[in-house]
Structure formats: structure tokens, C-alpha cells
C-alpha positions, 0 to 999 in steps of 0.5 A, spaced: 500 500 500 502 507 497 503 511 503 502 519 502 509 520 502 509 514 496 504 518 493 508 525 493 515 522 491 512 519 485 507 525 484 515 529 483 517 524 479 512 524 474 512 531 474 520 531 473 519 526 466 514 531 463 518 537 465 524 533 462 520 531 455 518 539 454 525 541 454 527 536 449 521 538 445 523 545 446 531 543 444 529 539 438 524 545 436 531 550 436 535 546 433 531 544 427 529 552 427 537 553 428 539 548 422 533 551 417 535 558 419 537 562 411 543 564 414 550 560 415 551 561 423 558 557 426 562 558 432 569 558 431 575 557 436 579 565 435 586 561 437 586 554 434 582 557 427 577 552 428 569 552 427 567 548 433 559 549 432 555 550 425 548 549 422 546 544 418 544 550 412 552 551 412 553 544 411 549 544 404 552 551 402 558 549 403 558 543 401 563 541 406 561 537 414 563 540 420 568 534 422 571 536 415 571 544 416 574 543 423 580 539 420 581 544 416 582 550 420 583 555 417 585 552 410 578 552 411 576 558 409 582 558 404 577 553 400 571 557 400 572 564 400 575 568 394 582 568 394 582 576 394 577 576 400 581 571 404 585 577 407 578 578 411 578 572 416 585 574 417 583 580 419 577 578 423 581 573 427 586 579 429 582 583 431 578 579 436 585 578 438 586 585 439 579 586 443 574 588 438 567 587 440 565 586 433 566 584 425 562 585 419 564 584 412 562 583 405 566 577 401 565 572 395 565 563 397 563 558 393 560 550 394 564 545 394 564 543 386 562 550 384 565 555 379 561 561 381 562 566 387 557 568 391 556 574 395 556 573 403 554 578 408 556 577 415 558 579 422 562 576 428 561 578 436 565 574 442 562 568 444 566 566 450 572 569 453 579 566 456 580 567 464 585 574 461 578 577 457 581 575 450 576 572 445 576 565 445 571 563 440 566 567 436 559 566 434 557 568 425 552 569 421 553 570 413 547 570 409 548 569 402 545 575 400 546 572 391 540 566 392 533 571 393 535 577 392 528 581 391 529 588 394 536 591 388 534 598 389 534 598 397 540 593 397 544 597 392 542 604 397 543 600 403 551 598 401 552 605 398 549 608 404 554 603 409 560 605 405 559 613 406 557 612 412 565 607 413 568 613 409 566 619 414 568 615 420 575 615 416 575 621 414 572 624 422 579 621 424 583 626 420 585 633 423 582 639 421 590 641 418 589 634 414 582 636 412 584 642 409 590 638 406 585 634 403 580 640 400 586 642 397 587 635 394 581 633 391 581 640 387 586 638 384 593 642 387 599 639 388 604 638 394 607 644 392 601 649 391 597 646 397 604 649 400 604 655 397 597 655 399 597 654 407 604 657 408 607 650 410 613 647 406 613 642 401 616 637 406 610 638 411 605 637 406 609 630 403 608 628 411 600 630 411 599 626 405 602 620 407 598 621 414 592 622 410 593 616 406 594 611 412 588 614 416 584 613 410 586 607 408 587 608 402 594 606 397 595 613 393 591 620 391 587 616 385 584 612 391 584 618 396 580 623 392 576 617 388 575 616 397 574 623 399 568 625 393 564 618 395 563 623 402 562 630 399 569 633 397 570 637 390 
């Protein structure tokens, strides 16, 4: 005969397996909604170089397992990404290393078989932090913004949008002296008329634009000016 007691524990038990089977329900739900989301989502160990987590979406856009991208490493993305693109996630992993909080990019990957690249957009936030506060892994999501684009006109004003508003950051960091050296270069003035101009010596002149250009990012006065214009100088 069950006492009141029995009674209690078993009432909790079955309570427990009910709980139980709602949170299995519940974690199949998300990763079934994680494996079908339209976007490729992965977590990737900053040190090792290696994707630790990815969702099945991945997998078939890619072409490769997630056993076979965490053997791979880095060369990884070696095989995926366009070779003029690869730069990115060298860049991206160093600025992790250096504490960044966040890292977006556009950038051209291909399936596995592929001939023809497609256009990713992606962005990358810290997942997890070692014991000193350094960036151990990194979560992503990249959407593959060729497979069903029906908004062109948006998205081309959005990317020329994105990139005034980089181009302004950039140019936001300039001081108001290499600003007006700027002015001067975009209407045209060389080193020697922009000295003229502001009283300084040609020497100076030299050493701003070379300033100029690093801020800016840019490799010589074709790309500065071409830079400058995007944000409104003439």
C-alpha cells in the first residue's frame, strides 16, 4: 500500500519526466529552427582557427561537414572564400585578438564543386572569453545575400549608404590641418601649391599626405580623392 509520502515522491517524479520531455521538445524545436535558419551561423575557436559549432544550412552551402571544416582550420576558409577576400578572416581573427567587440564584412565563397562566387554578408561578436578577457571563440552569421535577392534598389542604397557612412568615420579621424590638406587635394593642387597655399613647406605637406593616406586607408591620391568625393569633397 502507497503511503502519502509514496504518493508525493512519485507525484515529483512524474512531474520531473514531463518537465524533462518539454525541454527536449523545446531543444529539438531550436535546433531544427537553428539548422533551417537562411543564414550560415558557426562558432569558431579565435586561437586554434577552428569552427567548433555550425548549422546544418552551412553544411549544404558549403558543401563541406563540420568534422571536415574543423580539420581544416583555417585552410578552411582558404577553400571557400575568394582568394582576394581571404585577407578578411585574417583580419577578423586579429582583431578579436586585439579586443574588438565586433566584425562585419562583405566577401565572395563558393560550394564545394562550384565555379561561381557568391556574395556573403556577415558579422562576428565574442562568444566566450579566456580567464585574461581575450576572445576565445566567436559566434557568425553570413547570409548569402546572391540566392533571393528581391529588394536591388534598397540593397544597392543600403551598401552605398554603409560605405559613406565607413568613409566619414575615416575621414572624422583626420585633423582639421589634414582636412584642409585634403580640400586642397581633391581640387586638384599639388604638394607644392597646397604649400604655397597654407604657408607650410613642401616637406610638411609630403608628411600630411602620407598621414592622410594611412588614416584613410587608402594606397595613393587616385584612391584618396576617388575616397574623399564618395563623402562630399570637390
Amino acid at each position: 500500500m502507497l503511503t502519502d509520502s509514496d504518493m508525493g515522491q512519485s507525484y515529483s517524479l512524474n512531474a520531473l519526466q514531463k518537465e524533462n520531455e518539454l525541454l527536449k521538445t523545446r531543444i529539438q524545436s531550436l535546433e531544427s529552427l537553428l539548422d533551417h535558419f537562411p543564414a550560415m551561423l558557426y562558432t569558431h575557436q579565435n586561437n586554434s582557427k577552428t569552427i567548433n559549432w555550425c548549422n546544418r544550412y552551412m553544411e549544404d552551402v558549403t558543401g563541406y561537414t563540420l568534422a571536415e571544416m574543423n580539420s581544416l582550420g583555417l585552410d578552411f576558409f582558404k577553400k571557400v572564400m575568394h582568394p582576394d577576400d581571404f585577407e578578411l578572416a585574417v583580419i577578423a581573427q586579429q582583431s578579436f585578438k586585439e579586443n574588438k567587440n565586433v566584425f562585419g564584412g562583405v566577401l565572395r565563397f563558393r560550394k564545394r564543386g562550384a565555379e561561381n562566387w557568391r556574395w556573403l554578408t556577415g558579422i562576428a561578436i565574442p562568444y566566450s572569453r579566456d580567464d585574461a578577457g581575450g576572445v576565445k571563440e566567436v559566434i557568425c552569421a553570413f547570409v548569402d545575400m546572391t540566392m533571393a535577392m528581391d529588394t536591388n534598389d534598397q540593397l544597392t542604397e543600403a551598401m552605398l549608404d554603409v560605405m559613406r557612412r565607413k568613409h566619414e568615420d575615416l575621414i572624422s579621424k583626420l585633423t582639421p590641418r589634414e582636412k584642409d590638406i585634403l580640400k586642397l587635394t581633391v581640387k586638384g593642387l599639388n604638394n607644392k601649391e597646397i604649400a604655397a597655399e597654407l604657408n607650410l613647406s613642401r616637406y610638411t605637406i609630403e608628411t600630411h599626405r602620407k598621414n592622410i593616406r594611412i588614416k584613410l586607408k587608402v594606397r595613393n591620391t587616385t584612391e584618396l580623392i576617388a575616397l574623399a568625393r564618395k563623402v562630399g569633397y570637390q
